[in-house]
C-alpha positions as CSV (number, residue, x, y, z in Angstrom):
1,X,54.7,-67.2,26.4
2,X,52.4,-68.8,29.0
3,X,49.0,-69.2,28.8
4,X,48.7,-67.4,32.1
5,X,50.4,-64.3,30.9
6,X,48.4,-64.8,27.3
7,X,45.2,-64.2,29.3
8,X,46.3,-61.5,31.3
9,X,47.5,-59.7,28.0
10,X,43.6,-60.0,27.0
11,X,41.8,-58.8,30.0
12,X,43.8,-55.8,30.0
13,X,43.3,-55.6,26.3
14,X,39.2,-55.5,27.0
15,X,39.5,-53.2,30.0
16,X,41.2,-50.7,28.1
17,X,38.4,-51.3,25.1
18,X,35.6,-51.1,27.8
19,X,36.6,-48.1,29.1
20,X,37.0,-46.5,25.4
21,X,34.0,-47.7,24.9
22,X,32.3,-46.0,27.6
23,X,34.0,-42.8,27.5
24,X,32.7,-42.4,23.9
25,X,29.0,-43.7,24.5
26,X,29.1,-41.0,27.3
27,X,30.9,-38.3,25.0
28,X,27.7,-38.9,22.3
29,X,25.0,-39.3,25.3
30,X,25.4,-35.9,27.0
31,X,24.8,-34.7,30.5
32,X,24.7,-37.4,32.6
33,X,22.8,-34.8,34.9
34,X,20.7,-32.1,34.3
35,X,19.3,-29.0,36.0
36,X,17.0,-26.8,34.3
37,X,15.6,-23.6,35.2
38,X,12.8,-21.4,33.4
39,X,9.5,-18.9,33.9
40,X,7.9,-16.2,32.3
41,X,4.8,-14.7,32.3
42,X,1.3,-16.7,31.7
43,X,-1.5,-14.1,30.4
44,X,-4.5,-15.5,30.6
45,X,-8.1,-14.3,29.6
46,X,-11.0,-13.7,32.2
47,X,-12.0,-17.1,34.2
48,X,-15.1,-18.7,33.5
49,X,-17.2,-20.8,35.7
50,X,-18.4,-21.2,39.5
51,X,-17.5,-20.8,42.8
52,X,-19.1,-22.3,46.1
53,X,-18.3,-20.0,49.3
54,X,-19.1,-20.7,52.6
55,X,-21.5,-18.2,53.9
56,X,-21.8,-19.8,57.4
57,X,-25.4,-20.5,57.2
58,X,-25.5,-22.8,54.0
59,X,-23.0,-22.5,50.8
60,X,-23.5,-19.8,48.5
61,X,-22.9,-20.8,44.9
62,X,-22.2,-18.1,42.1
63,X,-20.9,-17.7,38.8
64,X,-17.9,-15.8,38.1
65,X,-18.4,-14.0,34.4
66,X,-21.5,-12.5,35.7
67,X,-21.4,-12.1,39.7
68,X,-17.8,-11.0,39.9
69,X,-16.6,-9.4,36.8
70,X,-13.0,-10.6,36.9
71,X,-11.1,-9.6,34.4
72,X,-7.9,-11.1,32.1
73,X,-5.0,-10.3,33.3
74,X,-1.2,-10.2,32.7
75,X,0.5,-10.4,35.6
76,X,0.5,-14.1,36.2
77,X,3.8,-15.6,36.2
78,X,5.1,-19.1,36.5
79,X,8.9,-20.7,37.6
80,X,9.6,-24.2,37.2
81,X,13.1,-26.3,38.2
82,X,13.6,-30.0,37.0
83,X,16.4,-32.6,38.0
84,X,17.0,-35.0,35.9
85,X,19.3,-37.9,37.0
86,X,20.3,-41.8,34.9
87,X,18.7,-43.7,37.8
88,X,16.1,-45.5,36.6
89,X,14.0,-46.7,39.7
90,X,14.7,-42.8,41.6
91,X,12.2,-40.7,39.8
92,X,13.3,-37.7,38.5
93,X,12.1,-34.1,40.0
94,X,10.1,-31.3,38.8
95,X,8.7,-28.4,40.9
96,X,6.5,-25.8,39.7
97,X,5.0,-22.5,41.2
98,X,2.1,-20.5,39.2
99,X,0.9,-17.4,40.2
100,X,-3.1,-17.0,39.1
101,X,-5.1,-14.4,40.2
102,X,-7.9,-12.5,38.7
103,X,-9.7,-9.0,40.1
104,X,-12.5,-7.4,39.5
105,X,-15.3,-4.9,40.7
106,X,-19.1,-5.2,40.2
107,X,-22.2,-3.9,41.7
108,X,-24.0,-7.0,42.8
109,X,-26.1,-8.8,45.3
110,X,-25.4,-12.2,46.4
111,X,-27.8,-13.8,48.8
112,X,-26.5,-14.4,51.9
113,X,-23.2,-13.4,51.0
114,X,-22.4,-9.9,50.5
115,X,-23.6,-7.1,48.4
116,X,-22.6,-3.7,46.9
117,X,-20.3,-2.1,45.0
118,X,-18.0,-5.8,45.5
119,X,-14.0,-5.6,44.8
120,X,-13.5,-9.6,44.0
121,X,-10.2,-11.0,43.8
122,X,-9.5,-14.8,42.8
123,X,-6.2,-16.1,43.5
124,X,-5.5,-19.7,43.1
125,X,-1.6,-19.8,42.6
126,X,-0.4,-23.5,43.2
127,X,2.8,-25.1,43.5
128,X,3.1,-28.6,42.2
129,X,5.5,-32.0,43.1
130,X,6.3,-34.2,40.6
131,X,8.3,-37.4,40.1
132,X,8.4,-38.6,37.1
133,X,10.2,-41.7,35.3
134,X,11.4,-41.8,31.3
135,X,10.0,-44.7,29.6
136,X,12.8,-46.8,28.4
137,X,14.1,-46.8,24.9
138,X,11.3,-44.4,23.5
139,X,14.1,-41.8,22.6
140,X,15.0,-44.7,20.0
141,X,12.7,-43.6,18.1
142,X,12.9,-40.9,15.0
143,X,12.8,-37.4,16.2
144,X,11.4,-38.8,20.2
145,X,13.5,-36.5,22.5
146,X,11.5,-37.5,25.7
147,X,8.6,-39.5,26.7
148,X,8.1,-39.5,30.5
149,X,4.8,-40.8,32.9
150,X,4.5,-39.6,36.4
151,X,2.6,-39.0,39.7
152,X,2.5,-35.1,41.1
153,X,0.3,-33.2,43.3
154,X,-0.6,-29.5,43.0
155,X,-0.6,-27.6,46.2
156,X,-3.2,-24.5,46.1
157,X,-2.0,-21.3,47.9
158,X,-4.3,-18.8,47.0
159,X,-7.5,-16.9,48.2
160,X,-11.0,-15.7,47.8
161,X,-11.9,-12.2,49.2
162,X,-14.9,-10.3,48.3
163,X,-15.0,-7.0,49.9
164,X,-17.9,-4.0,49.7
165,X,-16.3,-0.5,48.7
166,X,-19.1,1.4,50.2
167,X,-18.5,-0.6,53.2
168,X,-22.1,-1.5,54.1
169,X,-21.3,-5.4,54.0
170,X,-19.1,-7.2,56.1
171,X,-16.0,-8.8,53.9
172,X,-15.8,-12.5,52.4
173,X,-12.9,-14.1,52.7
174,X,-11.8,-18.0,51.8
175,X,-8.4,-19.3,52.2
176,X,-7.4,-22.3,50.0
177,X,-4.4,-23.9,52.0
178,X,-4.3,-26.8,52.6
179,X,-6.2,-27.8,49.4
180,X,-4.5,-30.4,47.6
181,X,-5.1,-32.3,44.7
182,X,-2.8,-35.5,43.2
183,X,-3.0,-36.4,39.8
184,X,-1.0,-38.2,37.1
185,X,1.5,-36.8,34.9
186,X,3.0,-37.2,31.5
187,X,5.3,-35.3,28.9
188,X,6.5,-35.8,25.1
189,X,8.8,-33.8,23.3
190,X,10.2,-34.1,19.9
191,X,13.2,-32.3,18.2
192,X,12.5,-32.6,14.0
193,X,15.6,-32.2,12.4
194,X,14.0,-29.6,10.0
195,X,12.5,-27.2,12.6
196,X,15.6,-25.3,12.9
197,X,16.9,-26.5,16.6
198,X,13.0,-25.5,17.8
199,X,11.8,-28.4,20.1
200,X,8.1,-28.9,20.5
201,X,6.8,-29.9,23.9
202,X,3.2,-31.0,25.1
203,X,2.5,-31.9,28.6
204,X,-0.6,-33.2,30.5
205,X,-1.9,-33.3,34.3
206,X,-5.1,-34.9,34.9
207,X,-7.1,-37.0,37.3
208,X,-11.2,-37.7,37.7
209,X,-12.2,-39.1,41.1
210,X,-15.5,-39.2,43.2
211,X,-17.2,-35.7,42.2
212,X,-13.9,-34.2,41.3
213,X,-11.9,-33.8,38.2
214,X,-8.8,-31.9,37.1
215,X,-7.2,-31.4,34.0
216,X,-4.2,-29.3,32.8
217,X,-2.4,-28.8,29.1
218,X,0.0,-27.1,28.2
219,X,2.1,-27.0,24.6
220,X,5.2,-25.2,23.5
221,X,7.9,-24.8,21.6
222,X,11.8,-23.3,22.2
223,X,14.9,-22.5,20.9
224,X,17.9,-22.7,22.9
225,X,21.7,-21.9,22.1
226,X,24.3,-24.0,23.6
227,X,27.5,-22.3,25.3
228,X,30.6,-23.6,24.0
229,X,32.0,-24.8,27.3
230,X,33.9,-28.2,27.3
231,X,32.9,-30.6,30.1
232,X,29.7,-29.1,31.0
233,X,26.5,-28.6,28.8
234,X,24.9,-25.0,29.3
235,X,22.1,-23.8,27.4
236,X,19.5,-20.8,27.4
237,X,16.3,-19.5,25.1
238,X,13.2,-18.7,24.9
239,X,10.3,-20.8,25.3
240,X,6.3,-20.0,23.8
241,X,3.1,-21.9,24.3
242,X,-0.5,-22.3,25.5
243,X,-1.6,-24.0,28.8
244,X,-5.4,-24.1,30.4
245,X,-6.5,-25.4,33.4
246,X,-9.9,-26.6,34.2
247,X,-11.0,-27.3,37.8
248,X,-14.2,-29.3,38.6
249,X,-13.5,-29.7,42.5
250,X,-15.9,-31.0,44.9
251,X,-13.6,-30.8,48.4
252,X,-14.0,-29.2,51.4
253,X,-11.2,-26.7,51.2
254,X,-12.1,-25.7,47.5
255,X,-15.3,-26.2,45.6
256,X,-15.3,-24.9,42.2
257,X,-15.6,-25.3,38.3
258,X,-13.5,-22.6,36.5
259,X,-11.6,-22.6,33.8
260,X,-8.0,-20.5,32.9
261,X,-6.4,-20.4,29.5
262,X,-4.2,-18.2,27.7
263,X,-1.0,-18.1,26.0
264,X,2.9,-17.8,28.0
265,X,6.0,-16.4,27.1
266,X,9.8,-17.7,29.3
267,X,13.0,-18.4,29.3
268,X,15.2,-21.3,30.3
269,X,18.7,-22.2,30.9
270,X,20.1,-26.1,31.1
271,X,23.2,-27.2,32.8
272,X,24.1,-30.6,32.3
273,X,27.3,-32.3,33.4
């Protein structure tokens, strides 16, 4: 036998090993690409802190516990999508959208801005951009299911309008579009072996600039069952956590220092092919 034909008898001998080798490497690696999905409902207790409105003549600062009387409420909810691709320079994508409001009536007087019997409502849902990169290797280590560093920006949506019941003062209203604030991002999970299949989560969102600062945690925990599909990955359950955010913001759109907090309650579903 030739030497010529020898060596094509071994290339096609590592081809066929390359491509085994792959198609199991891929087989214990997983979904090549992911989608999740998930929201629930984020109850959180009564806001604390300031707010600066723009009475026209001059700003009007005030504090919310005592001037407003908002109240905790239940209705907040929150949705979040994520794509998560093997392409390590494009950055993977997560959007979010949380709904926080707060309401609540008082008899008060603020100077220069309105007084009476005041019906207050504070909404400031966001939704929020992020692109965010894995750190290479980290999921080598024991029990490390992701560690990932980003850049996102949370885009407010929300309101402030103060209106008099008896109808002796003119309304106060404050729109917040257009208020925008970037920040950096990062997330670790880890999956213990002895925990069940329960994955615990932490997440953070913060930046400090000029007279500003932001800061946002959340924590969590979930428990998922996987479908048994072959050739696709598809998984739902039930996630549980805390999450506060506190707002120091000097801008012109939004000036405020308020704090939210409270614990949340979702679901989630994963596809992955």
């Amino acid at each position: 036998m030739s030497t010529t034909t020898n060596n094509n008898i071994a290339k096609k001998l590592l081809a066929k090993v390359a491509l085994v080798s792959v198609l199991a490497s891929s087989s214990y690696a997983g979904a090549i690409i992911d989608l999740e999905v998930g929201g629930g409902v984020w109850s959180t207790g009564a806001p604390t802190g300031t707010f600066e409105a723009d009475a026209g003549n001059g700003a009007v600062s005030f504090d919310l516990a005592n001037q407003t009387n908002l109240t905790s409420t239940s209705d907040n909810t929150y949705l979040w999508a994520v794509l998560d691709h093997p392409i390590p320079i494009v950055p993977n994508i997560r959007i979010e959208q949380t709904t926080l409001k707060s309401v609540g009536t008082k008899t008060v007087n603020i100077t220069n801005l309105i007084s009476g019997d005041i019906d207050t409502t504070l909404d400031l849902s966001s939704v929020d951009y992020i692109a965010y990169w894995g750190v290479p290797f980290a999921t080598w280590l024991p029990f490390l299911d992701e560690l990932d560093f980003g850049i996102g920006g949370k885009f407010f949506t929300g309101s402030l309008s103060m209106k008099d019941s008896s109808g002796v003062s003119d309304p106060y209203e404050q729109s917040f579009d257009g208020a925008t604030l970037p920040y950096g991002y990062g997330k670790v999970r880890v999956e213990p072996p002895f925990m069940f299949g329960i994955g615990l989560e932490g997440e953070l969102k913060y930046i400090s600039y000029s007279s500003s600062t932001f800061s946002e945690f959340m924590v969590k925990a979930d428990w998922g069952m996987t479908a048994p599909i072959p050739a696709i990955d598809i998984e739902a359950g039930l996630e549980v956590g805390y999450r506060t955010i506190s707002l120091d913001i000097d801008e012109s759109e939004l000036k405020t220092n308020v704090d939210f907090d409270g614990v949340f309650f979702g679901i989630y579903a994963k596809f992955g092919i």
